[in-house]
N, C-alpha and C positions, 0 to 999 in steps of 0.2 A: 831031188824032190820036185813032183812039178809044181805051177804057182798058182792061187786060188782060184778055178775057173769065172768067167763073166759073163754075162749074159746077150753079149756081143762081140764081135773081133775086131782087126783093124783093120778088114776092108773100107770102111768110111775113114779116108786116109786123111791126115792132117796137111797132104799136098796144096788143098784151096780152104777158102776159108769159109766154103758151105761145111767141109770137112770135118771142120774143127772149130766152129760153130755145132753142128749134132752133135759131135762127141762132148764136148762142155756143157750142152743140154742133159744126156745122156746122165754124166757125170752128178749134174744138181738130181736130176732124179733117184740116185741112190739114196739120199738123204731122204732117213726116216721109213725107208721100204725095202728092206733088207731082202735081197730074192731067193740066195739060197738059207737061210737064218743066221745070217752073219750079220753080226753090228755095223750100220750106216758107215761107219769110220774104215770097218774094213774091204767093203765093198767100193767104200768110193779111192782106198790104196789102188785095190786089184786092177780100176776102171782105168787109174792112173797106170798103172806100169805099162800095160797095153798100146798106151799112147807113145812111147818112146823104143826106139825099133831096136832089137836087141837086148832088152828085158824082157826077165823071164820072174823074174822076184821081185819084191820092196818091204822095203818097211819103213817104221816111223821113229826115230830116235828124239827123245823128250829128257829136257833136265826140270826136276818137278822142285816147287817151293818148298815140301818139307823136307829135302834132303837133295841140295842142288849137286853136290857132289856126285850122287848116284844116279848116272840116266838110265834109263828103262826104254823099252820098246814099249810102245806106246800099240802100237799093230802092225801087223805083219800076214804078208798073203802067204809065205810058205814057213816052211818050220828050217831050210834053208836061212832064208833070212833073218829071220829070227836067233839062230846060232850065232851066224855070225856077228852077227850085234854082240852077242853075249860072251864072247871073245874078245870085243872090245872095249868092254866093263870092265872084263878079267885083266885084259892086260894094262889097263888104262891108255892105250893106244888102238890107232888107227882112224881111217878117212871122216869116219861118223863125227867123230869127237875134232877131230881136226876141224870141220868143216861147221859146228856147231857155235865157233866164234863168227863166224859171219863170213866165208867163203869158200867159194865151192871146190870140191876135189873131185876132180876126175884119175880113174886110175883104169889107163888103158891093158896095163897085163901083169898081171899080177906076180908072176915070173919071174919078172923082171924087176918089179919094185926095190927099194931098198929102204925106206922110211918104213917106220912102224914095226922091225924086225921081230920082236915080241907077236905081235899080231899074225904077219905075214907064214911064221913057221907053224901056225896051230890052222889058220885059213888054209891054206893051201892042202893039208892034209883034212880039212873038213866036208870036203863038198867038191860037187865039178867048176863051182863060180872062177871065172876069172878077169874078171873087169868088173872097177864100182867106180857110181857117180854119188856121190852126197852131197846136199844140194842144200842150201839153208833157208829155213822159212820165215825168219828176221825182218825182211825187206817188204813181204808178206802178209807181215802183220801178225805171225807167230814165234814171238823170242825165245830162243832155247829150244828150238824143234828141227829136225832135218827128216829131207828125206832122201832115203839111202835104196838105188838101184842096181842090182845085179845083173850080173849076165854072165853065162856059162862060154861065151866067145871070144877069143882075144880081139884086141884095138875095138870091142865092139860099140864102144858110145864117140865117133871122131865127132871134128868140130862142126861137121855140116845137122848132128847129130839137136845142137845148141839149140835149136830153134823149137823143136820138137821137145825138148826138157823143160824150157820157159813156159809154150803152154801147157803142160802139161803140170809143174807147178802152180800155176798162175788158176786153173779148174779145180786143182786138191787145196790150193788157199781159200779158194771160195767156200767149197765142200764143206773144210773145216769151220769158218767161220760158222756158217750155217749150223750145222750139229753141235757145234758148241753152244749156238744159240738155245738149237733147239733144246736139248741137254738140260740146260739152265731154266727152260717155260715149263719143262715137266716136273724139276727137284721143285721148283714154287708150287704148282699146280696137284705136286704131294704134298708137299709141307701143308698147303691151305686147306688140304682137304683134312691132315692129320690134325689140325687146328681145331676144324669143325667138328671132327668127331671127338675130340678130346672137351669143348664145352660140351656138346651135347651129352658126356659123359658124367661131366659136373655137375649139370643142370638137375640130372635122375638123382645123384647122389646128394643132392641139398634137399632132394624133396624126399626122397626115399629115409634119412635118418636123419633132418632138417638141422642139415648144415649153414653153416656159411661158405661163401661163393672159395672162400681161404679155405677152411679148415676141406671141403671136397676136392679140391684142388693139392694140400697139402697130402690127402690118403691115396692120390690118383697115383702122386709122387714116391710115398713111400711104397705103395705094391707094387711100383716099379723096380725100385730099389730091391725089396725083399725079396723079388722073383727072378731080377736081373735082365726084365725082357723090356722092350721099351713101351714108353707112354701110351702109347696110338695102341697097342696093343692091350693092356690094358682095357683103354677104353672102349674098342670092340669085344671085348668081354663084358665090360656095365651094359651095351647098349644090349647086347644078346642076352642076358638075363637079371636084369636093373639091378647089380651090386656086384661087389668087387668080389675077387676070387676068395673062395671058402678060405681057404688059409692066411690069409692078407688078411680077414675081417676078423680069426678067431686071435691073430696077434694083437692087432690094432683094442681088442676088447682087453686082453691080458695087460698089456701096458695100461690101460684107463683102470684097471680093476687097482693096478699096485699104485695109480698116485692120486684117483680118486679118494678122499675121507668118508666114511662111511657117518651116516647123519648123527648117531650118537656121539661122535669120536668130538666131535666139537665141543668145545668147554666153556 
């Protein structure tokens, strides 16, 4: 499978440090600008693997807070790498997971290996790969994260190879930080905005059947409930026709009819 194309090659070689400098520019510019419409995260993988000579795949291997047990690939330039990952879930072995406590494995031929045996017989029959580097992003500033590089080459990542993986980590640590950031200015910058639309939905409905700031905010709630869609939605229904959905109003009236007393009933 080949690996996600990029929008440059490694002619701008990492030999000087005009080199690799552009490329670490390069790199920050993925963030947020997706070329082919691929998410920021996967583009700034692809940008990475490029930088490290004899990768032809990557991916991102992540152990998540609600289930640290189970890591996930987080992204991945080919479906290559991606597999393999998912072989190493399956088996509970191999380099990824190895290498997720905090040091790096390099695995010059795959072949040849003899760790991870579980791993090893299902990998080797999956794909042409045959050399991996998993790399940990801990040091980084991203705990429980690796990133894991293939290569279809035997001994293809040697030690002169080391310098070239560093920055090349050292560009997708940033990346990461970065989109994470960004990530986080956009979930607020919806939240605030669903906020805004959610009073300004209250507001119609306190005047529209002269509510309290509660009791409009309480029926926002239950036509939430009763339709199963969320708030925000909702309230871009009040704002688009000043009241709640037809069916939400004719319950909300049935309930008030059955515990409302009708004026004689009083003694």
């Amino acid at each position: 499978m080949a690996p996600t194309s990029v929008p440059w090659s490694r002619s701008a070689a990492v030999d000087t440090p005009a080199g690799a400098a552009a490329q670490l520019i390069r790199l920050s510019g993925q963030i947020g600008q997706p070329v082919h419409g691929q998410d920021p995260l996967t583009e700034a993988l692809a940008l990475t693997c490029t930088m490290v000579p004899g990768a032809v795949c990557a991916s991102l291997t992540q152990l998540t807070d609600a289930d640290p047990r189970r890591p996930r690939t987080v992204a991945a330039t080919a479906v290559t790498a991606a597999a393999l990952d998912a072989i190493e879930y399956q088996t509970g072995q191999g380099p990824a997971l190895a290498a997720i406590a905090d040091s790096t494995i390099i695995v010059s031929d795959l072949t040849t290996e003899t760790r991870w045996p579980a791993y090893l017989s299902r990998a080797l029959i999956a794909g042409p790969v045959r050399a991996v580097v998993s790399y940990p992003l801990t040091r980084a500033g991203h705990p429980d994260t690796t990133l894991n590089l293939y290569s279809t080459s035997l001994s293809a990542f040697p030690a002169a190879a080391e310098d070239d993986i560093h920055l090349a980590v050292a560009g997708l640590a940033l990346a990461l930080t970065a989109i994470s950031q960004a990530r986080r200015a956009a979930n607020l910058a919806t939240a605030l905005a669903s906020n805004r639309t959610i009073a300004a939905a209250q507001g119609i409905l306190m005047h529209h059947h002269r509510w309290t700031p509660e009791q409009a905010l309480s029926a926002l709630r239950a036509a939430s409930q009763h339709s199963n869609r969320k708030m925000r939605h909702i309230a871009d229904h009040v704002l688009a026709t000043n009241d709640l959905p037809p069916s939400t109003i004719s319950k909300k009236r049935s309930r008030r009819q059955r515990i409302t007393p009708h004026r004689g009933d009083a003694a």
